[in-house]
C-alpha positions, -999 to +999 in steps of 0.1 A: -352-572+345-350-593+310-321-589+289-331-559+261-372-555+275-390-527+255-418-515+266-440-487+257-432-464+287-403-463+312-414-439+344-384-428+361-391-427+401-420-436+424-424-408+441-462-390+438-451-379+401-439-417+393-470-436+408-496-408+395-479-414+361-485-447+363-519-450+373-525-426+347-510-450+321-528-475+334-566-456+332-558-449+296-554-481+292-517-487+289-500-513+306-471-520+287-445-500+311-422-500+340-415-475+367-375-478+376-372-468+409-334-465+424-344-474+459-359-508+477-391-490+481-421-467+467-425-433+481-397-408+471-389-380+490-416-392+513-396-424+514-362-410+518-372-382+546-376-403+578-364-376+603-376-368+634-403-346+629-409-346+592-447-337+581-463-322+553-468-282+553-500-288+531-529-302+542-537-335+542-572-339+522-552-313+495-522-334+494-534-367+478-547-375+448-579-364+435-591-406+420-573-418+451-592-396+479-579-408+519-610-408+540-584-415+567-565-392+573-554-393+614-546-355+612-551-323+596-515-320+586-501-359+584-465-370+587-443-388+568-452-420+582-487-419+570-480-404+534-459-426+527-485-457+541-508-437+519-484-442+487-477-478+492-517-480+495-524-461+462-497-488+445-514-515+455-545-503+449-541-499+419-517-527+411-490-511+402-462-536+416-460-559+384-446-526+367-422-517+399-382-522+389-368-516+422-331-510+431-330-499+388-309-468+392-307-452+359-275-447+349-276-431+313-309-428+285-295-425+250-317-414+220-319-436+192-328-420+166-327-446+140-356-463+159-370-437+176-367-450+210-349-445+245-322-467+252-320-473+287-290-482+309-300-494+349-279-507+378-303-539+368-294-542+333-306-525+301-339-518+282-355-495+257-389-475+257-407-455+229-412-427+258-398-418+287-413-399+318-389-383+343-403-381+376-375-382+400-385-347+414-365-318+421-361-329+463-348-365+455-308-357+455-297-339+488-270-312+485-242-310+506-223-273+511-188-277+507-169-266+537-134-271+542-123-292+568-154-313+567-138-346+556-117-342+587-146-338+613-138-368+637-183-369+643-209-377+626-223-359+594-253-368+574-277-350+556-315-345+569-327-367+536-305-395+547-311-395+586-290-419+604-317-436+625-288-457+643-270-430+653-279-423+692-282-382+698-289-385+732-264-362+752-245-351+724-236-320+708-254-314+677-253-286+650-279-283+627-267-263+595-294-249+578-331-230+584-355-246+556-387-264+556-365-297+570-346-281+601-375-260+615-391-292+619-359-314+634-346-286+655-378-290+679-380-328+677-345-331+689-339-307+712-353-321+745-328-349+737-295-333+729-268-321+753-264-289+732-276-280+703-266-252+679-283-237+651-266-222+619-285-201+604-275-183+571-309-168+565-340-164+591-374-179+574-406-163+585-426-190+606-463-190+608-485-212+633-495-245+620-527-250+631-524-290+632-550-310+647-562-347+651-591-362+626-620-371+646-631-408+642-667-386+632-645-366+609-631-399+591-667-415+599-681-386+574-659-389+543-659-426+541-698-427+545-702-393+521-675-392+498-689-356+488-676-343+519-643-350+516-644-337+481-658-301+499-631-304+525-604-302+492-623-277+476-621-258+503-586-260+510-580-256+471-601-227+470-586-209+496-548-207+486-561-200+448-577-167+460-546-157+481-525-164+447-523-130+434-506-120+466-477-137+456-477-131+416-492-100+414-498-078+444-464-088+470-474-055+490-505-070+497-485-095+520-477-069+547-504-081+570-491-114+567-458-099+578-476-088+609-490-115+621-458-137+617-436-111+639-464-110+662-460-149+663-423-144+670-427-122+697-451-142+714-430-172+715-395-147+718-390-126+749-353-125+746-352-090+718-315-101+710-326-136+698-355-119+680-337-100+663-315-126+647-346-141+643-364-121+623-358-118+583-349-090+564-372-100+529-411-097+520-424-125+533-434-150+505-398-146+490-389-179+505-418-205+511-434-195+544-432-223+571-453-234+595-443-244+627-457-241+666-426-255+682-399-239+662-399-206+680-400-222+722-376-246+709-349-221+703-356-204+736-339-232+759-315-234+775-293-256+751-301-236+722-277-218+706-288-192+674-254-180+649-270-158+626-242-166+603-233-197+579-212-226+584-176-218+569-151-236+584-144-272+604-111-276+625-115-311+640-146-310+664-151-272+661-174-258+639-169-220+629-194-198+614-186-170+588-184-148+616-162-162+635-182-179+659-171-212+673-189-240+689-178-272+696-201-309+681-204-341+680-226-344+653-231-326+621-267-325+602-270-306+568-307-295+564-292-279+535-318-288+507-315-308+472-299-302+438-331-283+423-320-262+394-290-289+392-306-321+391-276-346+383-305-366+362-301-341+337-266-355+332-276-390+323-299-377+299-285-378+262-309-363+234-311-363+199-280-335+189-256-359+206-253-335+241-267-341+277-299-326+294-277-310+319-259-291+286-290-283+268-301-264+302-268-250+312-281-218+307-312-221+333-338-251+331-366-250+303-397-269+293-423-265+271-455-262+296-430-281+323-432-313+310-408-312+273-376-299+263-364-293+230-338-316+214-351-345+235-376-364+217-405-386+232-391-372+269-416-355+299-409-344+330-430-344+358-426-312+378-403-301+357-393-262+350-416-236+364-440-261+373-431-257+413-459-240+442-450-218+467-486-222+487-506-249+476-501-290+470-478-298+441-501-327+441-524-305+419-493-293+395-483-333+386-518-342+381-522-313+356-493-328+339-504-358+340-531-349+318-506-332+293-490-368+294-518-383+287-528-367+253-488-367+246-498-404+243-530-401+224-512-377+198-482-406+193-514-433+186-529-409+163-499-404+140-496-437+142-464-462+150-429-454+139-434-415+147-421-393+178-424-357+187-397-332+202-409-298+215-399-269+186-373-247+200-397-215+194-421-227+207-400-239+243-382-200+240-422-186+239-437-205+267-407-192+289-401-154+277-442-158+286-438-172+325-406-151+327-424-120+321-446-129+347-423-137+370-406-105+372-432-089+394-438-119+421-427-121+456-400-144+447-384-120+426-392-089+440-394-102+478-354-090+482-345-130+492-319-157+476-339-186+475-335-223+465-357-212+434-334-191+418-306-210+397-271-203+391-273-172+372-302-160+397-334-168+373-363-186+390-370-215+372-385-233+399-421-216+409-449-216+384-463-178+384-498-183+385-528-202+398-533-242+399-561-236+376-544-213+349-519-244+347-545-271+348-556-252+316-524-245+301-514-286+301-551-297+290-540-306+256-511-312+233-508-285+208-490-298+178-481-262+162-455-264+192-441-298+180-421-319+150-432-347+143-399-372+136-409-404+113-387-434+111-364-434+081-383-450+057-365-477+033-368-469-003-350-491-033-326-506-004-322-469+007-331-450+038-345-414+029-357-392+063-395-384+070-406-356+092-433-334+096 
């Protein structure tokens, strides 16, 4: 990286958010930018989960871009191995490498407001930018419980983001902390191998089939010879989980047949009552994000299985104790705990305008204007930022909404011309969330009776957007600049600076 580069744009991360952002820039016909990207390669949380088992709960012709369509999918729900391929193919197909800035961990962006412009500090060196996108995404920075004794345990600990891949579990004794998305999918992948395996779980999730099936070559034939079917194929999988929407946000009581058919799953794949019953949750189901899984359920049926319906609490050398007291003896240690979401330490190395971090500004719960801008922090977006998350369709649809909002963001700067910035007014940041706020309240994920990962600290969610893909898609279609000031460089006036704002 040169000594003091500016460029235009800096895109933080090149995860689906980063690399859509900078195709994006690239369409409208901006090239002077870089995408900073901590890590040796593209593909972010699709880069950093490598464990066994890991695979998309959204389907595959949903979960890619829409100007980037994959004729190719091998399988109706893909793994990790093939969305990430699919990532490195959408960089280089759209030449996005001469902008990559690879192992450029951002360390701290200051705003100058004498200049208007980010000033950028990396593990590579520094750099400014006139605007700065934030798309390191809220499953990028693994979270780690802390349980005493841990630094103690004489095994091996890592985190289900950060798989050790040389570490042989053949034999060994293995607990697996944690029942999320992550862990339902390890727990079967692993557990023909391991000597003994035991499972902490704090809270049951409610498991649905995942009907997950290979592409036919005719299949694949079809969309690359008639692009139009794969575009049906989306619109159908779009379609459906729009209509099934106001389950979630408006009508949670609805979801009782849903409820149904998962304990009938359970009991299909469960004899034993006793393990059922730790089994089966005590919430709505929708609360937490449903998962989808054919193996989970037979898997905790062998004989090496072990189920504690209770939390990790304690480590005393090799044996792991559960908050009820239970005891079990390991060799190994795998958090499938999830990520810093309402936390994101990114927010710390943000500095805005007043002088105070991002991680300050949002101490009391996360907020954006329309997801993307906070207030105090000019010339900044986010990419799936606040509120902006899904709990049953492809987030892929979320970032390319915002992408749009980025776009205009962009257009507005050229129209006012060089020398100007815009920061999001505080009224109109505290309107957009009293609005999704007061929606929120009578969704499954605040009514469901759960503690999820999309609650924050002080139990608001801040995490799930309330609403359909296409409500949001209109919502982000334009920059509206009632909700903005416009910040003008000083100008210099007999030898003096005097302030210009709109």
């Amino acid at each position: 990286m040169a000594e003091h580069e500016h460029v235009r744009v800096a895109v933080i991360g090149s995860g689906f958010g980063g690399l859509g952002a900078a195709v994006r820039l690239r369409r409208e016909g901006i090239t002077d930018f870089v995408v900073l990207e901590r890590a040796d390669g593209v593909g972010g949380t699709w880069r950093d989960n490598s464990y066994p088992g890991c695979a998309c709960d959204v389907p595959s012709h949903l979960y890619s871009f829409s100007f980037a369509p994959n004729p190719d999918w091998p399988r109706t729900f893909s793994g990790q191995r093939h969305i990430r391929a699919y990532l490195e193919h959408v960089t280089d197909l759209f030449g996005l490498r001469p902008h990559l800035r690879l192992g450029s961990e951002v360390k701290l962006m200051t705003w100058d407001g004498e200049n208007l412009r980010w000033n950028i500090e990396t593990t590579r060196g520094a750099l400014s930018a006139d605007v700065v996108v934030s798309a390191t995404g809220p499953l990028s920075d693994p979270k780690i419980p802390e349980i005493p004794g841990l630094a103690s345990f004489p095994g091996k600990v890592f985190h289900s983001a950060r798989w050790d891949h040389d570490h042989d579990l053949r034999g060994k004794r293995v607990a697996m902390v944690g029942t999320g998305a992550s862990a339902i999918q390890i727990v079967p992948a692993i557990q023909p191998q391991v000597g003994r395996l035991t499972l902490f779980q704090r809270t049951p999730p409610w498991v649905m089939p995942r009907v997950d099936r290979a592409i036919s070559g005719a299949e694949r034939w079809l969309h690359r010879r008639l692009p139009v079917t794969a575009q049906a194929r989306r619109g159908l999988l779009w379609g459906i989980r729009e209509l099934q929407v106001q389950a979630f946000t408006k009508h949670p009581d609805e979801l009782g047949l849903i409820e149904q058919l998962a304990r009938r799953n359970m009991a299909r794949a469960v004899k034993d009552p006793a393990l059922r019953a730790k089994l089966t949750p005590d919430y709505r189901i929708g609360c937490k994000r449903i998962l989808l899984s054919s193996t989970y359920y037979p898997a905790l049926t062998r004989p090496n299985v072990d189920v504690v319906a209770s939390g990790l609490s304690e480590i005393r050398g090799s044996t792991v104790v559960a908050a009820d007291g239970t005891e079990a003896e390991a060799d190994v240690i795998i958090f499938g705990t999830g990520f810093h979401v309402t936390d994101m330490p990114i927010a710390e190395r943000v500095v805005g305008a007043e002088g105070i971090t991002l991680a300050e500004s949002w101490k009391n719960g996360m907020r954006a204007l329309r997801g993307a801008s906070a207030a105090g922090f000019p010339n900044w977006m986010t990419i799936i930022g606040p509120n902006t998350g899904l709990g049953n369709s492809s987030m892929i649809l979320m970032i390319e909404s915002q992408l749009n909002y980025m776009a205009d963001y962009l257009r507005q700067l050229d129209v006012l011309g060089g020398g100007t910035a815009l920061v999001a007014r505080p009224a109109a940041v505290d309107a957009w969330n009293h609005r999704v706020q007061e929606r929120m309240k009578r969704t499954v994920w605040n009514t469901g009776g759960c503690t999820s990962w999309y609650l924050d600290a002080s139990g608001r969610n801040t995490t799930i957007w309330p609403g359909t893909t296409t409500e949001f898609r209109r919502a982000t279609r334009r920059v509206d600049l009632a909700e903005y000031e416009v910040i003008r460089k000083p100008a210099v006036v007999s030898g003096r600076k005097s302030e210009a704002a709109a």
